[in-house]
Backbone as ProteinMPNN parsed JSONL, in Angstrom:
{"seq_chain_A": "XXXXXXXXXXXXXXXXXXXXXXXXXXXXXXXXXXXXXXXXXXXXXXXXXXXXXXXXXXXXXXXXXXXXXXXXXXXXXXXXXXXXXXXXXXXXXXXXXXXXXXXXXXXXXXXXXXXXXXXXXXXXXXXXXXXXXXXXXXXXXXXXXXXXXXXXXXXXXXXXXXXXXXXXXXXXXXXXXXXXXXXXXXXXXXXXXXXXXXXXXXXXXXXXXXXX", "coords_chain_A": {"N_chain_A": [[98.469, 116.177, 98.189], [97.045, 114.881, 100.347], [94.54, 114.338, 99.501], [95.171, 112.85, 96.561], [96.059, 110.38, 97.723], [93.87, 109.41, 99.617], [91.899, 109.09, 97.806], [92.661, 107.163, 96.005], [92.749, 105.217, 97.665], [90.557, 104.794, 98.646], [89.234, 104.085, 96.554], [90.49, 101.909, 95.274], [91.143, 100.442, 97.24], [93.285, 97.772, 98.92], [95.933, 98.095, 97.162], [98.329, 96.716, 96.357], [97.859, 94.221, 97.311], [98.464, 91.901, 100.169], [100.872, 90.9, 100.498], [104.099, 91.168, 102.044], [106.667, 93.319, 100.941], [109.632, 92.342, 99.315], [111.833, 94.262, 100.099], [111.137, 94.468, 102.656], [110.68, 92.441, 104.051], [113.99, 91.486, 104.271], [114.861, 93.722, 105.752], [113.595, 92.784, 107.833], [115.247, 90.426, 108.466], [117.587, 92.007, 109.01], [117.185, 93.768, 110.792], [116.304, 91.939, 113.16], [119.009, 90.697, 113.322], [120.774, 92.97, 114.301], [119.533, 92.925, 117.072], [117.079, 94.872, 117.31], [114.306, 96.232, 118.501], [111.606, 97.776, 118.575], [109.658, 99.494, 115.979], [109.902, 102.247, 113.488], [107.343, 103.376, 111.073], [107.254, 105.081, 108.428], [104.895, 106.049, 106.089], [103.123, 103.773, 106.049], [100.96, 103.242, 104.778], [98.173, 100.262, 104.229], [99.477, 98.902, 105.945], [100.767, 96.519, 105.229], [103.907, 96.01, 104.686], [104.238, 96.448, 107.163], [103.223, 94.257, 108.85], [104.685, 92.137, 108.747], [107.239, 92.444, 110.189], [105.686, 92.757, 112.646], [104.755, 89.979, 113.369], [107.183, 89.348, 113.678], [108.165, 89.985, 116.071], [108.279, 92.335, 116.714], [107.762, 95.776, 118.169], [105.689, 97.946, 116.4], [105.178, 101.606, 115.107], [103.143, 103.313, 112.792], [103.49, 105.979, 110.324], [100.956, 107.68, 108.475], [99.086, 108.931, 105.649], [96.714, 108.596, 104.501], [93.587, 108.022, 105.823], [91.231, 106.253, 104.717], [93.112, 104.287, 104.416], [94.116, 103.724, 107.123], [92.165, 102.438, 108.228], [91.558, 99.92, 106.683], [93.501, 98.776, 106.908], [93.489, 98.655, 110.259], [91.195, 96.68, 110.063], [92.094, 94.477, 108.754], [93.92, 93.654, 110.241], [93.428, 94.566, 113.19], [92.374, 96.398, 115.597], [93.87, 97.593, 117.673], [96.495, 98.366, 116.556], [98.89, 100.619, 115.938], [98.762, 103.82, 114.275], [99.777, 107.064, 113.252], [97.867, 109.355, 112.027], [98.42, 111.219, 109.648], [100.31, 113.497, 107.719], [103.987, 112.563, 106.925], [105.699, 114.795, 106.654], [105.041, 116.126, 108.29], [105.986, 115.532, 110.863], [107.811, 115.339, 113.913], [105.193, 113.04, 115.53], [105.127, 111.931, 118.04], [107.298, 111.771, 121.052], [108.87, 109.646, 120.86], [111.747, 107.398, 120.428], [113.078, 105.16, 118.377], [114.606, 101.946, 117.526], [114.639, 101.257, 115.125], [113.359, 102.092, 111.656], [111.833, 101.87, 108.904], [111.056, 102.445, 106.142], [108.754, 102.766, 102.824], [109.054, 103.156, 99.612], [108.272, 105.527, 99.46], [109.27, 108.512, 99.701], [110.556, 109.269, 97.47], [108.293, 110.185, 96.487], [108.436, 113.016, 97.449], [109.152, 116.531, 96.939], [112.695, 118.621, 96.573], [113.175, 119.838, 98.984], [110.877, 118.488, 101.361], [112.102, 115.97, 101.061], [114.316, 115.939, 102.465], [113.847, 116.94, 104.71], [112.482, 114.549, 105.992], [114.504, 112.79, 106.185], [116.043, 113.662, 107.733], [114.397, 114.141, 110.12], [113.879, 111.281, 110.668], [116.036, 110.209, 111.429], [116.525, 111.922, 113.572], [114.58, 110.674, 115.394], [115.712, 108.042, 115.889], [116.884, 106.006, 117.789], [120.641, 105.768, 119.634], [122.873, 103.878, 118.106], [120.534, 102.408, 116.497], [119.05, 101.453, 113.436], [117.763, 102.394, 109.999], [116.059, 102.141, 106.672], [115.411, 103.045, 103.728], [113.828, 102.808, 101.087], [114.168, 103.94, 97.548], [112.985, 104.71, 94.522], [114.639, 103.926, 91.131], [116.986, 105.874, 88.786], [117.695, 103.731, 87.187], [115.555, 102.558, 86.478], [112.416, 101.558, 84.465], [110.638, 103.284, 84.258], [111.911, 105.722, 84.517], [112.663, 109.424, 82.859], [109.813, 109.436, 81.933], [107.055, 110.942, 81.281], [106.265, 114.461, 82.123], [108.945, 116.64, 83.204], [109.654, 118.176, 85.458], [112.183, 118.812, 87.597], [115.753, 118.079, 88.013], [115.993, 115.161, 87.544], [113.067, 114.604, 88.49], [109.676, 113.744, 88.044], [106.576, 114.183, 86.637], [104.507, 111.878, 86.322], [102.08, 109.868, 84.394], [99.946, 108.776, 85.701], [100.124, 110.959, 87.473], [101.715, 111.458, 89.645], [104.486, 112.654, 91.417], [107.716, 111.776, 90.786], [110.967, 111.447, 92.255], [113.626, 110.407, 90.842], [115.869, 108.228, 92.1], [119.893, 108.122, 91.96], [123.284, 106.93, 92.451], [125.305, 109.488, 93.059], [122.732, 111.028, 94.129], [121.353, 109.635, 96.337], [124.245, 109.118, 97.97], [124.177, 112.361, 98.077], [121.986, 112.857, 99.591], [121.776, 111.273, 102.115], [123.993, 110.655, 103.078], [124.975, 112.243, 105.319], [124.232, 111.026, 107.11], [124.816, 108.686, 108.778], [125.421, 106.944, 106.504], [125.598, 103.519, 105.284], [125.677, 101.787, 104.029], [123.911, 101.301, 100.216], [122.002, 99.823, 98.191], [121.843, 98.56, 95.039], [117.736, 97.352, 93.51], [115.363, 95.249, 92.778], [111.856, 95.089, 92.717], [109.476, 93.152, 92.658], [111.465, 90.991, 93.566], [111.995, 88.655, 91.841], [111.013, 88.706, 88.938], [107.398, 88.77, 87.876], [105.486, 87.443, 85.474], [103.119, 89.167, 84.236], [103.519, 91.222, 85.798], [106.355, 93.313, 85.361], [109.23, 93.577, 87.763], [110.196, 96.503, 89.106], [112.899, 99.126, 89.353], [115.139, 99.393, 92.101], [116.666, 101.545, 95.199], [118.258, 100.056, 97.869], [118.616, 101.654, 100.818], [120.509, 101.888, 103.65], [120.835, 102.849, 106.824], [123.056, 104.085, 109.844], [122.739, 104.896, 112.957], [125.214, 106.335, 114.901], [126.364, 105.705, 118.235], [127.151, 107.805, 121.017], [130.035, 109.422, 122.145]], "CA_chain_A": [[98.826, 114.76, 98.207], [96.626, 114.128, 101.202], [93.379, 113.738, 98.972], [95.491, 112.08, 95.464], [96.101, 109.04, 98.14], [93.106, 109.277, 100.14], [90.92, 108.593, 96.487], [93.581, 106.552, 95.819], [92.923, 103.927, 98.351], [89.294, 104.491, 98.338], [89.187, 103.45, 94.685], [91.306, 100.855, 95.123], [91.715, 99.627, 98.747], [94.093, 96.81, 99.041], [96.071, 97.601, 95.285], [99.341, 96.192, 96.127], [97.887, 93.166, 97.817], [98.875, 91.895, 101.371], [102.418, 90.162, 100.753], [105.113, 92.02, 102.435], [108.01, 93.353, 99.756], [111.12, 91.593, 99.619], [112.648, 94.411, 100.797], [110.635, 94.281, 104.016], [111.26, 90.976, 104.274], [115.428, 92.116, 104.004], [114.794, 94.292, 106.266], [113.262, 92.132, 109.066], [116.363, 89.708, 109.036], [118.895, 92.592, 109.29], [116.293, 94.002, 112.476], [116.994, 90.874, 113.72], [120.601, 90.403, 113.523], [120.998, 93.714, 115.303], [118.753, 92.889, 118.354], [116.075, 95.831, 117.523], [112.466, 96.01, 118.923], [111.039, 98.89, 117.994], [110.076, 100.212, 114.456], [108.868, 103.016, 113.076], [106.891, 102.885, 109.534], [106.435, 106.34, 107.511], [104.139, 105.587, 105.206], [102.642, 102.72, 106.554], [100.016, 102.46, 103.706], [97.109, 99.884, 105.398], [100.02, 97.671, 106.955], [101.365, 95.289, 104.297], [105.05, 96.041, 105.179], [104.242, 96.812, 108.516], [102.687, 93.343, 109.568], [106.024, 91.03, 108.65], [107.726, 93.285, 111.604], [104.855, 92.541, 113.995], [104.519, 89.11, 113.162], [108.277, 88.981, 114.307], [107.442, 90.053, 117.525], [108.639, 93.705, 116.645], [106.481, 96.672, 118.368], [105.515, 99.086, 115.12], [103.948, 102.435, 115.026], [103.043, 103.563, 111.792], [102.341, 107.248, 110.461], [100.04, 107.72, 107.487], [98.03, 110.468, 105.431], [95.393, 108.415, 104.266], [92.503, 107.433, 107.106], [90.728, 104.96, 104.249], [94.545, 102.983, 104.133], [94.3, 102.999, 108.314], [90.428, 101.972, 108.131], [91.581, 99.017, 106.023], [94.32, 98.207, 108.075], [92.348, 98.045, 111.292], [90.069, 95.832, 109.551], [93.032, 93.49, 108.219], [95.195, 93.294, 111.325], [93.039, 94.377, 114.601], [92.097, 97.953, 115.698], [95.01, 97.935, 118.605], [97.34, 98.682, 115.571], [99.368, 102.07, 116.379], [98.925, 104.369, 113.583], [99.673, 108.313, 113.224], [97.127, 109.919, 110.676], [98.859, 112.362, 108.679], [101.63, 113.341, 106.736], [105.488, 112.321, 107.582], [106.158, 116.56, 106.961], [104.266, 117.031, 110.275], [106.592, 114.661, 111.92], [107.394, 114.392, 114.741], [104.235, 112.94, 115.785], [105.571, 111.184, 119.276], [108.562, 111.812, 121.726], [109.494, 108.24, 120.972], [113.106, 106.832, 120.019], [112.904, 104.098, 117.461], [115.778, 101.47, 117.216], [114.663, 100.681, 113.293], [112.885, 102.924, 111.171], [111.7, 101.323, 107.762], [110.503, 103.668, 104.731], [109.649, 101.843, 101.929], [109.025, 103.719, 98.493], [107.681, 107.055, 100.007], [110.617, 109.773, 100.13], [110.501, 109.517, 96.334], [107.046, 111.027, 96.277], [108.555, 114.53, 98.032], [109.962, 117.444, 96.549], [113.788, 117.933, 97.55], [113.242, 119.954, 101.26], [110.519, 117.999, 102.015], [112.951, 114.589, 101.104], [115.424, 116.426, 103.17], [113.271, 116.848, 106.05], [111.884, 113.31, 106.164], [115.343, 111.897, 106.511], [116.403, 114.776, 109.176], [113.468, 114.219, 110.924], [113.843, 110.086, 110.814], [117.14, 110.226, 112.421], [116.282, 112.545, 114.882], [113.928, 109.862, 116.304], [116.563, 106.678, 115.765], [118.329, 105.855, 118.683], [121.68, 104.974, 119.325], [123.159, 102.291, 117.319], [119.587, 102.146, 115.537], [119.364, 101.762, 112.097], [117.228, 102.93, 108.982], [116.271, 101.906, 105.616], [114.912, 103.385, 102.638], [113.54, 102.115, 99.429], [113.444, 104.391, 97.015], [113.071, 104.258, 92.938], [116.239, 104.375, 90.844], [117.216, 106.075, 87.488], [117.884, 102.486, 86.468], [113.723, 101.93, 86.303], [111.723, 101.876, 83.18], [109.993, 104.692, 84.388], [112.139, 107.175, 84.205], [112.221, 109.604, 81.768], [108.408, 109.028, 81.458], [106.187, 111.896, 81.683], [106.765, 115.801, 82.075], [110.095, 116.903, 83.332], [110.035, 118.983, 86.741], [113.76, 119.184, 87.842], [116.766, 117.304, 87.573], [115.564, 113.824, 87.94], [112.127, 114.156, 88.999], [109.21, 113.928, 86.503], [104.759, 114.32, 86.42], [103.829, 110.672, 85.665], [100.485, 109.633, 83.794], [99.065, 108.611, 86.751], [99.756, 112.395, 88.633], [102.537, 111.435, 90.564], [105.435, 113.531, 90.806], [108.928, 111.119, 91.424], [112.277, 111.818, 92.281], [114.797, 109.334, 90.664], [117.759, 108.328, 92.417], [121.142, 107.616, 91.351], [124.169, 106.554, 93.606], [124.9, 110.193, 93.926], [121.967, 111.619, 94.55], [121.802, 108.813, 97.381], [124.954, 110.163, 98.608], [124.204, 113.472, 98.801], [120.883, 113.302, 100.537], [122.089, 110.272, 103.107], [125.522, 110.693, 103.708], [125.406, 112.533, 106.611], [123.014, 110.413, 108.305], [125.03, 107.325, 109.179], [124.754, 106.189, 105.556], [126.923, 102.066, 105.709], [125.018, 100.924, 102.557], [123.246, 101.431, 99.246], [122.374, 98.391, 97.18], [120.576, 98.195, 93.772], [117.431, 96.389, 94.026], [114.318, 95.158, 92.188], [110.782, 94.709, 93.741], [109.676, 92.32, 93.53], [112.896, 90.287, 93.53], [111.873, 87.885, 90.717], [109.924, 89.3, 87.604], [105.967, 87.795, 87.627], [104.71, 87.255, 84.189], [102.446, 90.011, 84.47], [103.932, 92.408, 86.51], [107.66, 93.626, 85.56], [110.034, 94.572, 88.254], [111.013, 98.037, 89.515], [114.417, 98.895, 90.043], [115.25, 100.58, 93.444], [118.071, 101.268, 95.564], [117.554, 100.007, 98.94], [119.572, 102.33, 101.869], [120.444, 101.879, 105.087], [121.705, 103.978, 107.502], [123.06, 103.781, 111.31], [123.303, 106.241, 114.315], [126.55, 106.171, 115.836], [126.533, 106.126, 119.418], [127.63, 109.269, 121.144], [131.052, 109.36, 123.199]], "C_chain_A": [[97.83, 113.95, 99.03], [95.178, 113.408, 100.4], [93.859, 112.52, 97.674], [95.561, 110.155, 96.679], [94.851, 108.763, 98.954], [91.762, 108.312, 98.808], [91.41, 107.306, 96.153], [93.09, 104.926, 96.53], [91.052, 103.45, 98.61], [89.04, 103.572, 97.05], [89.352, 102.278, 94.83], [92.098, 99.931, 96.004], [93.261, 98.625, 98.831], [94.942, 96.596, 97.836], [97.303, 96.698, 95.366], [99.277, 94.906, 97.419], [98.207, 93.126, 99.101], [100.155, 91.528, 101.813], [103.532, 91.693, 100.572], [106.357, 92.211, 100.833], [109.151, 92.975, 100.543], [112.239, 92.519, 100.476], [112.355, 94.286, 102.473], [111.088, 93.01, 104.896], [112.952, 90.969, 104.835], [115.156, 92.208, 105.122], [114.402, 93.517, 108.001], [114.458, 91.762, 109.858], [117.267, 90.594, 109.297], [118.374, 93.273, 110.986], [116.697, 93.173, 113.688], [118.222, 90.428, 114.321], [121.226, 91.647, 114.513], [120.112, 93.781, 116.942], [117.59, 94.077, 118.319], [114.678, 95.219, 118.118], [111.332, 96.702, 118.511], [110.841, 99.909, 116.872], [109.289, 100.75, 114.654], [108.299, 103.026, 111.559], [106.374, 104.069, 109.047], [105.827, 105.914, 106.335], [104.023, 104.574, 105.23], [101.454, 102.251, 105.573], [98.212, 101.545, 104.489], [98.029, 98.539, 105.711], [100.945, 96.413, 106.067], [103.032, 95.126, 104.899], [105.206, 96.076, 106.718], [104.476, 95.137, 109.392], [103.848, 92.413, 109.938], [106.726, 91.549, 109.561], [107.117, 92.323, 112.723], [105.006, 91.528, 114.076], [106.057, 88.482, 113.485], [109.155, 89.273, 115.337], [108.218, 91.591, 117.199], [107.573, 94.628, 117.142], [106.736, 97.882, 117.173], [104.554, 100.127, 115.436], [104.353, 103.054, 113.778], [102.706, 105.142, 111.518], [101.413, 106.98, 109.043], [98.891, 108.49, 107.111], [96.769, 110.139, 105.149], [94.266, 107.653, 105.652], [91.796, 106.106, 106.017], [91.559, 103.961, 104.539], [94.582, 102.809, 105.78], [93.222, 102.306, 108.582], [90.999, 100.377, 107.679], [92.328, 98.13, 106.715], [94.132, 97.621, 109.372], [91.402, 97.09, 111.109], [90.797, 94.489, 109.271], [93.519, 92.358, 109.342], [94.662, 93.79, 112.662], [92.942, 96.081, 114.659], [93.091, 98.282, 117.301], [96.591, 98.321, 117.238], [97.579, 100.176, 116.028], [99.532, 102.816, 115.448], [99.246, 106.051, 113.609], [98.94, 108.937, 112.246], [98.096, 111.216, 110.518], [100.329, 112.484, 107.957], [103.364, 113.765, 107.772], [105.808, 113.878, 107.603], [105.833, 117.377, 107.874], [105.279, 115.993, 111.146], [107.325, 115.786, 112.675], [106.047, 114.302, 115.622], [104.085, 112.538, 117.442], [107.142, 111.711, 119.627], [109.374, 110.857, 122.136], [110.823, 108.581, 120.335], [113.14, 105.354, 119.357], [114.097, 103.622, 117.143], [115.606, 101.179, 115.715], [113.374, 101.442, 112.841], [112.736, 102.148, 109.346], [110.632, 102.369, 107.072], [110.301, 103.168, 103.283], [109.075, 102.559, 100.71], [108.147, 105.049, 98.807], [108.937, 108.21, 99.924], [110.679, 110.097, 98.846], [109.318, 110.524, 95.621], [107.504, 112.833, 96.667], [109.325, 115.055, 97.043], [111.306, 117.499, 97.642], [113.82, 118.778, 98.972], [112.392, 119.287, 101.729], [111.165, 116.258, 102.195], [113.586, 114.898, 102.255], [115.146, 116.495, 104.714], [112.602, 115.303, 106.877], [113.233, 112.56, 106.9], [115.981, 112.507, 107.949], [115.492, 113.916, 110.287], [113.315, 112.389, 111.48], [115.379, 109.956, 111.849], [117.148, 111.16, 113.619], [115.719, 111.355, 115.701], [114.492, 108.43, 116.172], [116.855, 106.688, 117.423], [119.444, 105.298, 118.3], [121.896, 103.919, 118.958], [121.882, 101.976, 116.435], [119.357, 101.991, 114.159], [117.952, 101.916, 111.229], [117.408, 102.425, 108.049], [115.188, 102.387, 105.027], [114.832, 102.913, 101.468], [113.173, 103.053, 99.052], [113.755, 103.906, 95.349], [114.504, 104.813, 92.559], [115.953, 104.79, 89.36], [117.354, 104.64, 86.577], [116.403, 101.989, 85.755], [113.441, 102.394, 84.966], [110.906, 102.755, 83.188], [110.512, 106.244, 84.205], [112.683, 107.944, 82.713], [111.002, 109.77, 81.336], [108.011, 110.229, 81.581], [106.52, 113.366, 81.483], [107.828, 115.986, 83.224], [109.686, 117.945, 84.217], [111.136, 119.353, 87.139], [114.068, 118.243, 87.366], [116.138, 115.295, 88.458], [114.172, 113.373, 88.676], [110.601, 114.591, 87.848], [107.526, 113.376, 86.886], [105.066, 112.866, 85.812], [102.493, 110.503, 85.0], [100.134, 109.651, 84.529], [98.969, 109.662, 87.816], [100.54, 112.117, 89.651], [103.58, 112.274, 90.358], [106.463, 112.306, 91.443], [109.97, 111.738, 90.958], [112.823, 110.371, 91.962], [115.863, 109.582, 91.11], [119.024, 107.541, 91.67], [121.891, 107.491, 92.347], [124.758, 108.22, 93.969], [124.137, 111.395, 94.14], [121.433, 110.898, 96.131], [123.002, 109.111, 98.423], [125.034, 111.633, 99.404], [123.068, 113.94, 99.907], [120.776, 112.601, 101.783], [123.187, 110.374, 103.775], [125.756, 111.02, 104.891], [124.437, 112.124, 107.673], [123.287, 109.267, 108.417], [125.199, 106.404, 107.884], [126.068, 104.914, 105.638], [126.75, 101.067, 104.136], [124.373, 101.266, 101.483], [123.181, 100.185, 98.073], [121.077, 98.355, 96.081], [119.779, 96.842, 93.761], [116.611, 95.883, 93.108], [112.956, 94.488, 93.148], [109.938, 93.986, 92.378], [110.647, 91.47, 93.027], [113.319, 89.287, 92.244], [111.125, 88.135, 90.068], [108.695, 88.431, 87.854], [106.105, 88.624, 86.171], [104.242, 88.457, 83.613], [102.446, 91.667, 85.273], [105.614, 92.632, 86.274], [107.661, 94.096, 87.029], [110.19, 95.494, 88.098], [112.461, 98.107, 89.919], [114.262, 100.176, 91.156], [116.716, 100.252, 93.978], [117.295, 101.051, 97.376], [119.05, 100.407, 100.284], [119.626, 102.048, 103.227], [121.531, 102.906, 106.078], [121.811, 103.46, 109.314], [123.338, 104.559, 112.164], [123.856, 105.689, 114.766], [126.099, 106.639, 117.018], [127.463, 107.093, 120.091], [128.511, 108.66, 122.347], [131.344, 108.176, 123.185]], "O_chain_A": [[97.602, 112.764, 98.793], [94.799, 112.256, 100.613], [93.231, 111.464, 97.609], [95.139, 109.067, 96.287], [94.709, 107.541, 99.013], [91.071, 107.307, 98.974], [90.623, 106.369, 96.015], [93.11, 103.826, 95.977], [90.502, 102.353, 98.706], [88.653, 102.408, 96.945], [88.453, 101.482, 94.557], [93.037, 99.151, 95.849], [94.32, 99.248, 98.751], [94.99, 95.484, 97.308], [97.396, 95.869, 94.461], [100.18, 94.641, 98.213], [98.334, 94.257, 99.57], [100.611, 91.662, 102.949], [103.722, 92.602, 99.764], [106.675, 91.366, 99.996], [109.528, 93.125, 101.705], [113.136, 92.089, 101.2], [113.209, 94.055, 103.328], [111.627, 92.801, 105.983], [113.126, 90.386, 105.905], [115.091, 91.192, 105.814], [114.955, 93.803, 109.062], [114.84, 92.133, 110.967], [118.118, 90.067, 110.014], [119.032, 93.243, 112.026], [117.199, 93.501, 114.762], [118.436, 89.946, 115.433], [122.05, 91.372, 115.385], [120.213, 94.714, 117.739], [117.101, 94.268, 119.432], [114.214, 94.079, 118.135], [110.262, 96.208, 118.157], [111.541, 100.911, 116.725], [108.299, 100.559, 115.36], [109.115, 102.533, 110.78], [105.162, 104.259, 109.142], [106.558, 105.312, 105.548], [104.756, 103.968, 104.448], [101.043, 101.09, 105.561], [97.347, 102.174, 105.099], [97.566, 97.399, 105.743], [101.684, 95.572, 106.578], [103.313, 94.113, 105.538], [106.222, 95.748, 107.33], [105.371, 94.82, 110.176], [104.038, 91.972, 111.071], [107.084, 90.514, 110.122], [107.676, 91.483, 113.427], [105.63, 91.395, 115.129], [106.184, 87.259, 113.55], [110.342, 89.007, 115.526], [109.086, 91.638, 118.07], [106.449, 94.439, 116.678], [107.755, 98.567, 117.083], [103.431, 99.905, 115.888], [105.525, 103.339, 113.535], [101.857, 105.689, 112.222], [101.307, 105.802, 108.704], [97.934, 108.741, 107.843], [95.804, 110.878, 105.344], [94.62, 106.627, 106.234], [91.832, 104.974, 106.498], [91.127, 102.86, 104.879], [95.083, 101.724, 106.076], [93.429, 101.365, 109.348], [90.78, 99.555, 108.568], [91.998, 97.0, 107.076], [94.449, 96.473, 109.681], [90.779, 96.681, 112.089], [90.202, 93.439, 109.515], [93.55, 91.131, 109.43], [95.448, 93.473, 113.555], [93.419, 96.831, 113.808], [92.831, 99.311, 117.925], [97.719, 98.468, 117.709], [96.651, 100.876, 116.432], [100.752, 102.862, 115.292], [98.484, 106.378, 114.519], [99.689, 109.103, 111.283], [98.341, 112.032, 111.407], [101.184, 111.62, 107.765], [103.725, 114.569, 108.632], [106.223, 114.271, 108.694], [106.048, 118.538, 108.223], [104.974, 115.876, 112.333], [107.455, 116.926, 112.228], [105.735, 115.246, 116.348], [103.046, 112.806, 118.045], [107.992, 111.992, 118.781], [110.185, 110.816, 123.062], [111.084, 109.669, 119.822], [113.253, 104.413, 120.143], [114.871, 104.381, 116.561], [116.627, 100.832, 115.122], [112.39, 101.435, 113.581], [113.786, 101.999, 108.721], [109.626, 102.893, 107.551], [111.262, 103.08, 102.52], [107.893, 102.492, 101.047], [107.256, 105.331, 98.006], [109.099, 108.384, 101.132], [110.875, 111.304, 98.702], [109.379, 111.288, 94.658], [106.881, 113.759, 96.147], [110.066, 114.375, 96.334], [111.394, 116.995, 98.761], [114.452, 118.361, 99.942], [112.708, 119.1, 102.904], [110.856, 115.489, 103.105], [113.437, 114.093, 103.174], [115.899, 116.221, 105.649], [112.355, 115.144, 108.072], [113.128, 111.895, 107.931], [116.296, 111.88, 108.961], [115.963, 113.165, 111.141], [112.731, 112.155, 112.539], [115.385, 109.543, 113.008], [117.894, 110.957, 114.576], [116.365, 111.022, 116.694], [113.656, 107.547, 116.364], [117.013, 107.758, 118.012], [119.633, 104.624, 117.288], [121.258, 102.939, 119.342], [122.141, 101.196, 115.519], [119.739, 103.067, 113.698], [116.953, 101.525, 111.833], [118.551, 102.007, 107.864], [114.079, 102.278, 105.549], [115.84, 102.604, 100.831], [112.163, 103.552, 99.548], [114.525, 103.009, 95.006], [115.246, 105.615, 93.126], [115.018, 104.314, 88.716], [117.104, 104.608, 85.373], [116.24, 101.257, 84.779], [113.996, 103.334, 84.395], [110.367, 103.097, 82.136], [109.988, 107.326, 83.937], [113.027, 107.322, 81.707], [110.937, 110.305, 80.229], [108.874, 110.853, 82.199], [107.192, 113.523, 80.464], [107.531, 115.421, 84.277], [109.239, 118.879, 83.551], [111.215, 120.579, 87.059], [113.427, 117.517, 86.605], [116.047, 114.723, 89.544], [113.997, 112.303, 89.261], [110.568, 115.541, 87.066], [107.336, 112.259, 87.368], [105.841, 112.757, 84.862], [101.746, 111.426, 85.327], [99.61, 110.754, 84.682], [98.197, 109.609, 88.773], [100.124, 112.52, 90.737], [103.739, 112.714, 89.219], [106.125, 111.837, 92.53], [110.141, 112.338, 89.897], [112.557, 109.372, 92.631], [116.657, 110.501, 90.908], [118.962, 106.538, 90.96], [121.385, 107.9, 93.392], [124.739, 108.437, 95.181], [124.612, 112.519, 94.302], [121.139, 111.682, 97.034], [122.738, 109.323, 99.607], [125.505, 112.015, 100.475], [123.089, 114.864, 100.721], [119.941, 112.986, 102.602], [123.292, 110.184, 104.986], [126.539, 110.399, 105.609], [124.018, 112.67, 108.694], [122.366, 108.467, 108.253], [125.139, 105.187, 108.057], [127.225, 105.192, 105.955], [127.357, 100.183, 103.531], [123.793, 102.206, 102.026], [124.073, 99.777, 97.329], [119.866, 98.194, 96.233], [120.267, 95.718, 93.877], [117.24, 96.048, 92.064], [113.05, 93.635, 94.031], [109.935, 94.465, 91.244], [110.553, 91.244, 91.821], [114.44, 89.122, 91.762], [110.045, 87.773, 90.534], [108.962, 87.247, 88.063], [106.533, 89.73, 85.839], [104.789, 88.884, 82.596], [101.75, 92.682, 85.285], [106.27, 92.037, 87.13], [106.748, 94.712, 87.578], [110.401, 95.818, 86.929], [113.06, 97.318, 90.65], [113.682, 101.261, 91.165], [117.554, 99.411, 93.653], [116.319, 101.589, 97.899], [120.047, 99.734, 100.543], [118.579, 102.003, 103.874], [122.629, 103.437, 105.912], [121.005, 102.75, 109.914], [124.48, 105.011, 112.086], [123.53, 104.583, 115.195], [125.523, 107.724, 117.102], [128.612, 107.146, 119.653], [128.154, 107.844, 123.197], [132.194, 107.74, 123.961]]}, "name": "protein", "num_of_chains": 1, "seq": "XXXXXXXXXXXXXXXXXXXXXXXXXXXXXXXXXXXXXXXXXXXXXXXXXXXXXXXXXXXXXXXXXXXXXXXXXXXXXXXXXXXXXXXXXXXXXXXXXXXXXXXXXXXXXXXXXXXXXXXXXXXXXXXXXXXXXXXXXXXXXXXXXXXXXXXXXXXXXXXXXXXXXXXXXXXXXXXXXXXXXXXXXXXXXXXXXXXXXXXXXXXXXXXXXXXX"}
């Protein structure tokens, strides 16, 4: 995976532009409303989702497998930017505690122990009362179905991706016991462009209960 995104971003630096996704956006104001400060960003990409955080005075550290997508990033947004090079399946990278943890279409890319471990491994480093959200793709998308057939809901795309589609419960069963308070069908970006259909996703959130 580490080289398919490394080429990936070489090729094609900046492909999904610099404007934050709606769910990021979401995601800020609910940050907000709970008093958080501190996010963490698996798959941080070169910052796009990241920045709308910072920019709302949030401190972010990012991890990320590709070095071109932190190169770009540093170049975008300042070379004091806190990144982790490598992949979320080496986490934990830090002996930090993160009140908000944002994930935004990455978890779909894993096979299911390394899904399984991502979300383990994200709530390990929450703190109390902290909360979590995940974007991932949904069976609802025009994608699925597409391509060659791997397991139950996950499928070789043209482009050499492998995705897992979720459904409400496959969402269930891989969240549930991690605080899960929400699941809401979504579309990125929120209003169809011309030129670009919408994706459908489900966008999750989750909350660590405080202990005692």
């Amino acid at each position: 995976m580490t080289e398919f995104w490394e080429e990936s971003f070489r090729d094609k630096q900046s492909m999904w532009g610099f404007t934050p996704a709606d769910a990021a956006l979401d995601t800020v104001k609910l940050f907000k409303e709970h008093g958080l400060h501190n996010v963490l960003v698996p798959g941080f990409g070169y910052g796009r989702n990241a920045k709308v955080f910072t920019d709302h005075g949030f401190e972010v550290t990012g991890i990320e497998i590709s070095e071109t997508a932190i190169a770009i990033a540093k170049k975008e947004y300042g070379s004091q930017i806190k990144v982790h090079h490598g992949s979320v399946s080496e986490m934990p990278f830090d002996n930090e505690t993160y009140d908000g943890i944002f994930c935004y279409a990455l978890i779909h890319l894993l096979e299911e122990k390394d899904r399984a471990k991502l979300i383990a491994d994200c709530y390990k480093q929450l703190s109390e009362n902290g909360y979590m959200v995940f974007v991932v793709i949904s069976t609802e998308d025009n994608a699925y179905g597409k391509g060659k057939a791997i397991s139950k809901d996950r499928f070789l795309t043209r482009h050499g991706v492998e995705l897992f589609f979720y459904n409400l419960d496959s969402v269930n069963n891989e969240f549930g016991r991690y605080g899960l308070i929400d699941s809401m069908a979504i579309q990125e970006p929120a209003k169809n462009i011309t030129d670009k259909p919408s994706q459908k996703f489900w966008q999750i959130v989750c909350k660590k209960a405080a202990v005692g």
